[in-house]
C-alpha positions as CSV (number, residue, x, y, z in Angstrom):
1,X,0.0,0.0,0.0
2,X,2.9,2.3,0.8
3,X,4.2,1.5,-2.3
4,X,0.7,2.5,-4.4
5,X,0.6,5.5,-2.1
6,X,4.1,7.1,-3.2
7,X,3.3,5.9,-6.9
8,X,0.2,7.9,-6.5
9,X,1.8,10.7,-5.3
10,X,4.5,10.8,-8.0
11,X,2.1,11.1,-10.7
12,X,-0.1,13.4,-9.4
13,X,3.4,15.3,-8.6
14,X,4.6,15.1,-12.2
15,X,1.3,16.1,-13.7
16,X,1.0,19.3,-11.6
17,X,4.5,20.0,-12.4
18,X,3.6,19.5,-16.1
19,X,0.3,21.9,-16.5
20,X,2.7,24.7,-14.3
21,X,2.5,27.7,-15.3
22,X,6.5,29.7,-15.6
23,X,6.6,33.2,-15.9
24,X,10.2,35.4,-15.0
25,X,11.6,38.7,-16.0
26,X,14.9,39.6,-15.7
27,X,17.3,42.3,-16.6
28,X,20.3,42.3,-19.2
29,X,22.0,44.8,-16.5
30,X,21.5,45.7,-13.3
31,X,22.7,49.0,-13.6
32,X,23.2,51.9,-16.4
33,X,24.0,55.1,-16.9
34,X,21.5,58.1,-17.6
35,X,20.0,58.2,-21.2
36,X,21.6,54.9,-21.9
37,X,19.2,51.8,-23.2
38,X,18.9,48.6,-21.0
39,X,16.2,45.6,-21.5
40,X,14.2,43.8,-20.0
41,X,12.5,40.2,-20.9
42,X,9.8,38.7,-19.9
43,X,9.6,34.5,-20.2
44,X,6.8,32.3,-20.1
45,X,6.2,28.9,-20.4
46,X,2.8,27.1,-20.5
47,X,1.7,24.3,-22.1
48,X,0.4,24.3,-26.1
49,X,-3.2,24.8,-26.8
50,X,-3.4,27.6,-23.5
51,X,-4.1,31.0,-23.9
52,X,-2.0,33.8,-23.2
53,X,-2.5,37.6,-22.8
54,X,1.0,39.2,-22.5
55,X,0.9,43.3,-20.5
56,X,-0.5,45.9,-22.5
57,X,3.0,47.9,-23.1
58,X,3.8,49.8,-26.3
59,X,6.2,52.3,-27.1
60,X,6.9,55.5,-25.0
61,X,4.3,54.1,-22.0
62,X,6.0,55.2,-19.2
63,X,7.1,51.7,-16.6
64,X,7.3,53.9,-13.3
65,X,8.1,57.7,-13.8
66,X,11.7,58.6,-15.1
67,X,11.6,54.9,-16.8
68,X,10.1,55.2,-20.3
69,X,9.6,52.1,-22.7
70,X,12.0,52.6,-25.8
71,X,11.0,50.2,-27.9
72,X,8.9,46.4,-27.6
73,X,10.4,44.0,-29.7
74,X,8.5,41.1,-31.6
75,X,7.7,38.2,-29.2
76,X,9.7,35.1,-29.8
77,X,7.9,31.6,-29.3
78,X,9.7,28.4,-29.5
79,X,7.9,24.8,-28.7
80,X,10.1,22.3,-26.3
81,X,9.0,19.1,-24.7
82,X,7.7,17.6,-28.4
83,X,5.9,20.7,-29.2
84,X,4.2,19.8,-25.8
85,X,5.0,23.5,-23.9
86,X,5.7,27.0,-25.1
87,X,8.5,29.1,-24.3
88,X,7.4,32.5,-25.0
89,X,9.6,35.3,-24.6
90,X,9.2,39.4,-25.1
91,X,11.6,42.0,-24.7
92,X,11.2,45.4,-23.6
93,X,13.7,48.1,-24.3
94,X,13.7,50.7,-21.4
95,X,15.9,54.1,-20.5
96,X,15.5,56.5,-17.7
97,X,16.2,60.2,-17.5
98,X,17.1,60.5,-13.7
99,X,20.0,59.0,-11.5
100,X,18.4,56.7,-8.9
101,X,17.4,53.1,-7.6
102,X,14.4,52.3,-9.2
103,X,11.7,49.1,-8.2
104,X,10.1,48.1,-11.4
105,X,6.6,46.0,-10.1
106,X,5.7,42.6,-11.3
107,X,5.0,42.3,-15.1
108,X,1.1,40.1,-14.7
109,X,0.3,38.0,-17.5
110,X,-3.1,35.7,-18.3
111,X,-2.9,32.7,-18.7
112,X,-6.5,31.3,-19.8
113,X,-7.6,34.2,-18.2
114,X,-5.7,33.4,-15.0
115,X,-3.3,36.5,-13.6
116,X,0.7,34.5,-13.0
117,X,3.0,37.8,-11.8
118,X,6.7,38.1,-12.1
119,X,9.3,39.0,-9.1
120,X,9.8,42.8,-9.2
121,X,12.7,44.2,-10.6
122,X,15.6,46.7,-9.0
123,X,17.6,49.1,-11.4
124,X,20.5,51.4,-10.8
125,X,20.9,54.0,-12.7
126,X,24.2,55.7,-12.8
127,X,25.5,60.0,-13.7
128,X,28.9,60.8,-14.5
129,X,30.5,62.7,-12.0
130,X,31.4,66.9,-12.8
131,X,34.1,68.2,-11.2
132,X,32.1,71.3,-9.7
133,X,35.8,72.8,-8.9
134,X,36.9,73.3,-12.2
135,X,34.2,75.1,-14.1
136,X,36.7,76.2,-16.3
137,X,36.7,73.0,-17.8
138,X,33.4,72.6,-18.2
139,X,32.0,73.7,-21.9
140,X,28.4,74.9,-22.7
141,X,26.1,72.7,-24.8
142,X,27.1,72.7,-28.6
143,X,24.7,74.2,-31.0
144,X,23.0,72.3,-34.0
145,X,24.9,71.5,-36.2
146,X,23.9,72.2,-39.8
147,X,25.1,69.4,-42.4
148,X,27.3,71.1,-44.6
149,X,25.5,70.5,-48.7
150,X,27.3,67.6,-50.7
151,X,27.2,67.7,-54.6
152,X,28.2,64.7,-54.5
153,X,25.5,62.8,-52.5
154,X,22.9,64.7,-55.0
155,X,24.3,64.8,-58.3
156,X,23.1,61.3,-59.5
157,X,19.6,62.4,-58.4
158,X,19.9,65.7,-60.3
159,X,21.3,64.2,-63.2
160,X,19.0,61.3,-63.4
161,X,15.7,63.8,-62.8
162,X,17.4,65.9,-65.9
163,X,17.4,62.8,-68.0
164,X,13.8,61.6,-67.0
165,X,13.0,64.9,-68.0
166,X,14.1,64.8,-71.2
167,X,12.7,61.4,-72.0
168,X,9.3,62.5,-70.8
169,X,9.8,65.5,-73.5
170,X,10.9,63.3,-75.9
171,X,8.3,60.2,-75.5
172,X,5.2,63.3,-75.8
173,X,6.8,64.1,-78.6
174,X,7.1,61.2,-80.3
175,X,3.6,60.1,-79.1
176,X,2.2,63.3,-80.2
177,X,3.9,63.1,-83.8
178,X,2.3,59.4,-84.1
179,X,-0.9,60.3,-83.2
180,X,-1.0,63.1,-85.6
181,X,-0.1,60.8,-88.4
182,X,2.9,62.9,-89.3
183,X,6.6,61.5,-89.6
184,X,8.3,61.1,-86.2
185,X,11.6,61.8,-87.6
186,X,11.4,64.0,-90.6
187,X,14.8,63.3,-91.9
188,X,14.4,64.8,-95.3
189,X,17.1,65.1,-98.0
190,X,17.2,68.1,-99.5
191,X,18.6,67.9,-103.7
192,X,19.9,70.5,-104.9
193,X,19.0,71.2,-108.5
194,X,21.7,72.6,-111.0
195,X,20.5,75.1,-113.8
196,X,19.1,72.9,-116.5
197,X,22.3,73.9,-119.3
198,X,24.6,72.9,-116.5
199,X,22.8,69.1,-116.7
200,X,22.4,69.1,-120.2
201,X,25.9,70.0,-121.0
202,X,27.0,67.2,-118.2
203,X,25.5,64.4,-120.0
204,X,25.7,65.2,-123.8
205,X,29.5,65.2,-122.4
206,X,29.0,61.5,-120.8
207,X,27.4,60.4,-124.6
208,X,30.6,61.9,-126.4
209,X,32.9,60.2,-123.7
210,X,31.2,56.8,-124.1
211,X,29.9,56.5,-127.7
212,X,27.3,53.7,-128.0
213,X,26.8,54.3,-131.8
214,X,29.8,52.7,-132.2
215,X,28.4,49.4,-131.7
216,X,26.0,50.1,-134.2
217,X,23.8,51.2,-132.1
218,X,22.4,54.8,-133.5
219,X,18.9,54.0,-132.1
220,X,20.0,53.9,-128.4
221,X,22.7,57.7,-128.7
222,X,19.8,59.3,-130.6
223,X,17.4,58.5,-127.4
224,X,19.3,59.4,-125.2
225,X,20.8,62.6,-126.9
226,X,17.0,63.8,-127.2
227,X,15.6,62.5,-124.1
228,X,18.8,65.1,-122.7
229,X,17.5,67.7,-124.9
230,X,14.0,67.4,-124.0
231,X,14.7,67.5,-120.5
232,X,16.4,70.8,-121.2
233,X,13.6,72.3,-122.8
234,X,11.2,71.5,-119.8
235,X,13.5,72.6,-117.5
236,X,14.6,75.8,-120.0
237,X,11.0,76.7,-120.6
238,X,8.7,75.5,-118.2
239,X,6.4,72.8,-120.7
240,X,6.2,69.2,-121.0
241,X,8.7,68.8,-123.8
242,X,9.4,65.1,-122.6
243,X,5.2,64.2,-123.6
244,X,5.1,66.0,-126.8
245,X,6.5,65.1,-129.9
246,X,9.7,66.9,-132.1
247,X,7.3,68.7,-134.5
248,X,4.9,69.9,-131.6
249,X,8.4,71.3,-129.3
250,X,9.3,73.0,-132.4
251,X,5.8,74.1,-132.8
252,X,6.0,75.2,-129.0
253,X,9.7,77.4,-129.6
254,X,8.2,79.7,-132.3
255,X,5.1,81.0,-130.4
256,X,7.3,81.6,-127.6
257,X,9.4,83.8,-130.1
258,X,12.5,82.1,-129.3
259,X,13.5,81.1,-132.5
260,X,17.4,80.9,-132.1
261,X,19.4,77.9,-133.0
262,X,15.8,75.9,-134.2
263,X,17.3,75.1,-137.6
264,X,20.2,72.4,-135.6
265,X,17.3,71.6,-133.3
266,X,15.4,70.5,-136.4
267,X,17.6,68.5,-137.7
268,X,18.9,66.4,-134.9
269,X,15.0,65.8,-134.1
270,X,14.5,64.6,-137.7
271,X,17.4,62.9,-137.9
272,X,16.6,61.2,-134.5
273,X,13.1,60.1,-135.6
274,X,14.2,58.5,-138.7
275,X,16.6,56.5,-136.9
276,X,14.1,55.6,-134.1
277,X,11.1,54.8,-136.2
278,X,12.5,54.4,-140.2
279,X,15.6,52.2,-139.0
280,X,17.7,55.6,-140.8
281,X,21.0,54.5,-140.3
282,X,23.2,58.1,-140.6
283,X,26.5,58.5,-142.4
284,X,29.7,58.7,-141.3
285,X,30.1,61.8,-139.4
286,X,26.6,62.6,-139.1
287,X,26.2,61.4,-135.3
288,X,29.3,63.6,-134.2
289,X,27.7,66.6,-136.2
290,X,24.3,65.7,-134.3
291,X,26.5,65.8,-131.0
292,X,28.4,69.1,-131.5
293,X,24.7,70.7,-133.0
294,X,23.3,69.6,-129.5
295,X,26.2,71.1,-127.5
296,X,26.0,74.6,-129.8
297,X,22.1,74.5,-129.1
298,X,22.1,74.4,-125.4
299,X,25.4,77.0,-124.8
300,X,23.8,78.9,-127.2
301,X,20.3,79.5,-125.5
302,X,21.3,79.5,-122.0
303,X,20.5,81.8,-119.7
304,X,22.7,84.8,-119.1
305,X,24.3,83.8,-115.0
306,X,23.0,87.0,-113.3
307,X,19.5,86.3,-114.5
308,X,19.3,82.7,-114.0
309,X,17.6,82.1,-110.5
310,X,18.2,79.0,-109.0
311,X,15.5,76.8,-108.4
312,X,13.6,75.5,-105.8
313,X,15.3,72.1,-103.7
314,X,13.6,69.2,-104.4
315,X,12.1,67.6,-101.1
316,X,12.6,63.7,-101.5
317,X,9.8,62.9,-99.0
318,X,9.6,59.8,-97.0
319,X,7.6,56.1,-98.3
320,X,4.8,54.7,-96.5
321,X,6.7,52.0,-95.8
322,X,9.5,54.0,-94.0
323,X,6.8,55.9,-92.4
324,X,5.3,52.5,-90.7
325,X,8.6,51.3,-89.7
326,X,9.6,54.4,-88.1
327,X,5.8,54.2,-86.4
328,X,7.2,51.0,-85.0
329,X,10.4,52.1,-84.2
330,X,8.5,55.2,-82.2
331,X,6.3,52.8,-80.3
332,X,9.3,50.7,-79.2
333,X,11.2,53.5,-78.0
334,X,8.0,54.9,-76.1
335,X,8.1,51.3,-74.3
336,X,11.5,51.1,-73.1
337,X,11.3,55.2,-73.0
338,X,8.7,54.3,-70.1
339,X,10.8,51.8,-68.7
340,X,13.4,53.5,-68.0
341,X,11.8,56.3,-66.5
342,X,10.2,54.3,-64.3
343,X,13.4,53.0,-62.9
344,X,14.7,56.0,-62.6
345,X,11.9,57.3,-60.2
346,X,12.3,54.5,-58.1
347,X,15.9,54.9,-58.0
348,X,15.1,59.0,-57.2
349,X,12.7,58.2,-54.5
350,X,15.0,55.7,-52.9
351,X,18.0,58.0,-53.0
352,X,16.1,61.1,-51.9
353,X,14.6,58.7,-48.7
354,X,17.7,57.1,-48.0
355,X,19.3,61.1,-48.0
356,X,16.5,62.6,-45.5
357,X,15.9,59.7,-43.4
């Protein structure tokens, strides 16, 4: 029966000790000086599946008077015995603003609504000693100090708002342009004509220097020695001379009154028509006669220099097909355009909050 008896009480000895409640606090020093941080931590342990109501304590709640709660940390809860307890523990930073020995009461906690206290706590806190007999020595409180400016700390947030700023300008403009239906980019090339007797004496000279006819072929130099004289006319004159035919440029010559040098023009014309259409093949000679006629013709109706005016340059504008690739090309660059600025912002607001924090 003894025996039973002390097994009795053993059990009922380890199954109290096993739904006991723990709860300390203790101190990471006992003492500190004024204005400096100490902490304080308070442990519990309970079994799992219990409820637990830690103090109400936050930040800046005062402990006793002259002891102010810095900071409360995130509890920390850990499982031992299988997962069969908690350990829970939370840490209080504290200060105080006055020399003294301080009590701090029992932290209470609930444990399934029942109140468990801790011991109460004793705190020294320490001030430096002034040596009153050398006030000399002693020096006032310094002022604020105001942190001098840096270029260097705020130049890649200036230069990197400068270039946002300009790719902002840049991507309306490119999106306005699009939207318009005009050329983003007008890169237009600009020709610049020469005076029609300037082009006509060019090539009549590039006939002479490669001389076609001499393969027998008269049909192909009489082409292109009137298609170079036709193109002077137009140009010389201001009418279609390349749509109308020899007799009706003639015709066109007279009732302008400019009669000059229309005899050579004749002939060459003729002489060009016969070959082109009567398969006339010319004498010997006749072709380099043509030639020189040709060259006499335009140096000798050519306008005087001080009277020619230049004309107009001729405006090569831009393909439908270059226009959709460079509406392409515009809507790629407004996506990485975007992009970029996007990072760029981040990267500002990070730099100017890492700066003033």
């Amino acid at each position: 029966m003894k025996r039973l008896f002390t097994l009795y009480i053993f059990i009922l000895s380890a199954c109290a000790s096993f739904a006991q409640v723990n709860v300390s606090a203790r101190l990471d020093s006992v003492e500190f000086f004024v204005g400096q941080q100490d902490g304080i931590e308070l442990q519990v342990v309970m079994d799992s599946g219990r409820h637990l109501q830690l103090p109400r304590i936050k930040k800046g709640d005062m402990l006793i008077p002259n002891v102010e709660v810095v900071d409360v940390l995130k509890a920390d809860t850990q499982r031992i015995n299988d997962g069969k307890r908690l350990e829970i523990k939370q840490k209080y930073i504290i200060t105080a603003w006055d020399s003294s020995l301080y009590r701090i009461p029992p932290f209470k906690v609930l444990v399934d609504k029942t109140p468990y206290e801790t011991k109460s706590l004793a705190i020294k806190v320490l001030t430096l000693d002034i040596d009153t007999t050398q006030t000399d020595k002693i020096c006032p409180p310094r002022p604020v100090q105001t942190v001098p400016f840096c270029w260097d700390d705020w130049k890649g947030i200036v230069y990197s708002w400068l270039i946002a700023l300009v790719m902002v300008a840049v991507t309306v403009y490119i999106w306005h342009r699009t939207r318009n239906g005009k050329p983003v980019f007008s890169f237009i090339r600009i020709k610049r004509k020469l005076p029609p007797h300037q082009v006509a004496l060019t090539e009549i000279e590039n006939i002479k220097a490669e001389k076609p006819w001499t393969d027998n072929d008269s049909k192909e130099y009489y082409t292109r020695l009137t298609d170079v004289l036709r193109e002077y006319i137009q140009d010389r004159y201001g009418f279609s001379a390349m749509e109308l035919t020899s007799n009706e440029i003639i015709q066109n010559l007279i009732e302008r009154g400019d009669e000059q040098s229309l005899n050579e023009l004749r002939s060459i014309f003729a002489t060009a028509d016969l070959v082109k259409f009567a398969r006339f093949q010319p004498y010997m000679g006749e072709n380099d006669n043509n030639l020189m006629a040709a060259l006499r013709y335009v140096n000798d109706t050519k306008p005087e220099e001080e009277a020619y005016k230049e004309a107009e340059p001729e405006v090569i504008k831009q393909t439908d097909h270059a226009r959709l690739r460079q509406v392409i090309i515009a809507q790629t660059m407004i996506t990485i355009t975007v992009i970029i600025c996007i990072c760029l912002l981040g990267w500002i607001i990070y730099r100017l909050y890492d700066l003033l924090s």
